[in-house]
N, C-alpha and C positions, 0 to 999 in steps of 0.2 A: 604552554599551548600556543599553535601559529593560527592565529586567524586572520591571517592576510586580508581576505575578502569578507567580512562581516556584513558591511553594508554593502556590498556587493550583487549582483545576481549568483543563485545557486548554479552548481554545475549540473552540466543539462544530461539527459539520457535521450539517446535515438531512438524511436520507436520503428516497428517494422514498417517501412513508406517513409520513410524521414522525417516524422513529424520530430521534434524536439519540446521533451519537457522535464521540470526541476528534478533533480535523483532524491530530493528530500520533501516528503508531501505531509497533510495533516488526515490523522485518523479521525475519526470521530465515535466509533465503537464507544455506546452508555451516554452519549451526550443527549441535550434535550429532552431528558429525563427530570428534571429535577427543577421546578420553579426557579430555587435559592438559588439556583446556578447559573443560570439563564444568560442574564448579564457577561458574567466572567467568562462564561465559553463564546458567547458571541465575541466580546474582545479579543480574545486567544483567535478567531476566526480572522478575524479583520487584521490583527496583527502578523500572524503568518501569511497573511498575504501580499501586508506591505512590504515584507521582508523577504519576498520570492517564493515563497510556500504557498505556489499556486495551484498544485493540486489538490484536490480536498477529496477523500476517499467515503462513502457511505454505505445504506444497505437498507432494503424495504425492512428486512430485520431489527434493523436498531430502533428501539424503543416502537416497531410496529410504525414507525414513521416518521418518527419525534424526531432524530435528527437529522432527517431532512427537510423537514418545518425549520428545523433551527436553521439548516446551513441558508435555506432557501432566505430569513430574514437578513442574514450575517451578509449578506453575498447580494443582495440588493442594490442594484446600479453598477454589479462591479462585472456581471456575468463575463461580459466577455475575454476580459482581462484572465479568468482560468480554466481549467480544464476538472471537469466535473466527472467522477467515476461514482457508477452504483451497483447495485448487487440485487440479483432476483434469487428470490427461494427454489431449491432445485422440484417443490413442486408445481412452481410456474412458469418453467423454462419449455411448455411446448407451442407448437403455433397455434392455438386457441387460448391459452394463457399468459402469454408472454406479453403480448401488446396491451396488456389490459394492466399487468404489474408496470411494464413499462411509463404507462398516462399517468398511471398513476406516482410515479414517482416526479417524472415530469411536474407535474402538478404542485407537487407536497415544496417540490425546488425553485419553481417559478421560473421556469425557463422550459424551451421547445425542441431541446435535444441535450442529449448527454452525450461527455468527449468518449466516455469507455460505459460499455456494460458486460456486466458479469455475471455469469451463474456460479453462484454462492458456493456451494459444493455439489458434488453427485449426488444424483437420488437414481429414482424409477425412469426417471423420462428417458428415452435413448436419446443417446449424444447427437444421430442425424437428427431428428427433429428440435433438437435444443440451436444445432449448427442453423438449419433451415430458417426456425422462429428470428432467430440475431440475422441471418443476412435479411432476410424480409424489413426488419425496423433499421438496420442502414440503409438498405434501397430506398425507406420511404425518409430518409435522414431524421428518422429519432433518432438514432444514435450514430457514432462517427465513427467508434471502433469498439472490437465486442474480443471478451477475453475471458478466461476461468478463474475459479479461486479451489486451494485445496484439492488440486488434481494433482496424484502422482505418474510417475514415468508413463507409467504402465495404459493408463488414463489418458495422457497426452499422447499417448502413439495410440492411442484408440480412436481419438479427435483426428486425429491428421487420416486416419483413414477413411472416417466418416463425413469427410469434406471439410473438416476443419482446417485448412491450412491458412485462414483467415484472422484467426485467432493471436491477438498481437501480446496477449498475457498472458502468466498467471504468478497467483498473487498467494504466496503460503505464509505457513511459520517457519521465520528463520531468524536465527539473532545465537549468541553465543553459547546459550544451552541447547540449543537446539541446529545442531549443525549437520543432520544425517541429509539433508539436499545437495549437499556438499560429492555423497559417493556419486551418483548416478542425474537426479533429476537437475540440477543446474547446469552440471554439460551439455547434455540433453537441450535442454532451453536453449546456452548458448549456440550448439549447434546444429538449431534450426533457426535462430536468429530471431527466438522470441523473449522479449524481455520479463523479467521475474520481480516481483513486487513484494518487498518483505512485509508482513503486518507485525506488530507486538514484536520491535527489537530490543526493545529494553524487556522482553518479558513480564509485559503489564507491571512495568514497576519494581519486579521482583529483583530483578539484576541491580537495584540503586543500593539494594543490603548488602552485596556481595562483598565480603572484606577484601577477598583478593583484587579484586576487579576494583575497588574503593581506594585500597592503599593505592594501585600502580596509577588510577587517573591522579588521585591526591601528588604522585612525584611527576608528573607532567602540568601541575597548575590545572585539572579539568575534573569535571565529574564524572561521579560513576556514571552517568546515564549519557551524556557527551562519547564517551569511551566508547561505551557499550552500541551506541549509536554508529559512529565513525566508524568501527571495528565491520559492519553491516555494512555499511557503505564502501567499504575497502572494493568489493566485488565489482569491477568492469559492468556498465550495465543497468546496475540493480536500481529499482527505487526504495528506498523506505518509507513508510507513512507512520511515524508514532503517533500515539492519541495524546493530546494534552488541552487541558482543559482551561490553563490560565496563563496569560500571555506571558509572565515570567518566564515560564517553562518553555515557550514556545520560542522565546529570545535565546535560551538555554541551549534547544533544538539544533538553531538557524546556527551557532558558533559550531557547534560539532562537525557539520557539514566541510568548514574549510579546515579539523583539527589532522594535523598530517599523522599518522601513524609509522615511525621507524621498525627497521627490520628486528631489531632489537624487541621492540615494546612489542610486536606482533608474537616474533618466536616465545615470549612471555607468557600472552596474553593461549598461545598454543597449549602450553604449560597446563597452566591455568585452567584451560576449558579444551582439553581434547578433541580433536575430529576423531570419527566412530572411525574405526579400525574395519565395519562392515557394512552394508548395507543394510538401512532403517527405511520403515514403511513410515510415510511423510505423515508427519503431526499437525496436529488443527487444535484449533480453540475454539 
C-alpha cells in the first residue's frame, strides 16, 4: 500500500464556484444515538478532523437530531476550520418549512450557517419551491451552498429546468456493489459540472466480508475497507463520506485516501464486482 501523504492534507475536489474541499469526508449516519458511544464517536469526530477530514456530512433525520447535538459538541471552537453539510426531510423542503428545518439544525450544530444543504430525497414538494426555499436561505446566508441527495438522471434534469442550476451536488449510493451511476447519472453530473458525493462506500460495512475484495486488499498490504474506499475515490471529482464511529477506523479512512490503485488491481477489482451491462434506476438507503 503507497501512502505517501498520510499526514498530509487530503486531495481536494472543486466545487461548482471554486470552492475547494477534502474528496474524503466523515459520515455520521446512527451517530449520537447511543450514550455508550458518545465518547468514541466524538473522538473519531475530532480525529478526522485533525487529519483533514473536514467535512462532516449529517441530517435532520439522523437520530431526529442526535447527530447533530453530537457533531455540534465534537466541532466546538473548531467551526471554522470545516465545512458543515446537512440534510432536510423532503417534507420540509418548501418555503414555509424550510427555514424553520433549517434553525433548526443551525441550532442542534451551534453555528450560523451551513457550508451545503440538502434535500434528503424526493417527496411531494415541487422541485421549484424546494429550489425557491434553498435560494432564499443563501440570500439570507444560512446556507453557503444547497445540493440534493438520492436524485436520479431524470430528477436532475428536472432541477435544472426548475431553476436549479444552482445546485452544486448530489449525494447517492455508490461504492463497488452498487455501481449502476456509472451508466448515465455520473456523466450527467460531470457534464454539467456538478459534483457527486458517494454515501455508504463500504456498503455500511458489508464490503469489509467480501472474500474477494479481502484477499486482493490483503495482496496489496490494505484492508478490505481501505480498497473498497480508494476504489470510490478512483472517480475524478467525487467526494466520499464513510461513517465511522471510532477513531481507529477513521486513521484506517484517512490512509485509503492516498492508497494508489494500479490498472491491474482495478481491471480485477472490475472482475470481481461488474459494472451493470444497463441502465439501473439509482439506489438509496
Amino acid at each position: 500500500m503507497t501512502t505517501p501523504n498520510a499526514n498530509g492534507p487530503v486531495r481536494a475536489v472543486v466545487l461548482p464556484g471554486g470552492e475547494e474541499v477534502p474528496c474524503l469526508g466523515q459520515g455520521t449516519w446512527m451517530m449520537g444515538e447511543r450514550k455508550d458511544r458518545r465518547e468514541a464517536e466524538i473522538a473519531a469526530l475530532r480525529t478526522g478532523i485533525d487529519l483533514g477530514m473536514t467535512l462532516i456530512d449529517t441530517a435532520e433525520m439522523y437520530g431526529e437530531g442526535a447527530s447533530e447535538k453530537l457533531i455540534g459538541e465534537a466541532i466546538a471552537g473548531r467551526r471554522d476550520d470545516l465545512f458543515l453539510v446537512s440534510k432536510a426531510y423532503p417534507q420540509n423542503a418548501s418555503p414555509s418549512r424550510l427555514p424553520r428545518s433549517c434553525e433548526a439544525s443551525l441550532k442542534r450544530l451551534g453555528t450560523d450557517r451551513l457550508d451545503l444543504y440538502l434535500l434528503h430525497w424526493r417527496g411531494n414538494v415541487p422541485l421549484a419551491e424546494t429550489v425557491e426555499a434553498m435560494d432564499a436561505l443563501q440570500r439570507a446566508g444560512k446556507i453557503r451552498h444547497w445540493g440534493v441527495s438520492n436524485l436520479d438522471t431524470d430528477d436532475m434534469e428536472e432541477l435544472v429546468e426548475a431553476g436549479g442550476s444552482a445546485c452544486v451536488t448530489d449525494q447517492i449510493l455508490y461504492n463497488l456493489t452498487r455501481r449502476g451511476p456509472e451508466r448515465d447519472l455520473l456523466p450527467w453530473l460531470a457534464g454539467q459540472g456538478t459534483t457527486a458525493m458517494a454515501y455508504s462506500p463500504v456498503e455500511q460495512g458489508r464490503l469489509i466480508g467480501n472474500r474477494k475484495l479481502a484477499a486482493l486488499a490483503s495482496d496489496m498490504g490494505a484492508t478490505a475497507a481501505q480498497l473498497a474506499l480508494a476504489w470510490t475515490l478512483r472517480q475524478p471529482g467525487l467526494i466520499a463520506i464513510p461513517k465511522t464511529a471510532t477513531a481507529d477506523h477513521v486513521r484506517e479512512n484517512r490512509a485509503a485516501a492516498d492508497l494508489v490503485l494500479t490498472p491491474d488491481i482495478l481491471a480485477r477489482l472490475d472482475a470481481a464486482f461488474p459494472a451493470p451491462t444497463e441502465r439501473r434506476p439509482l439506489e438509496m438507503l
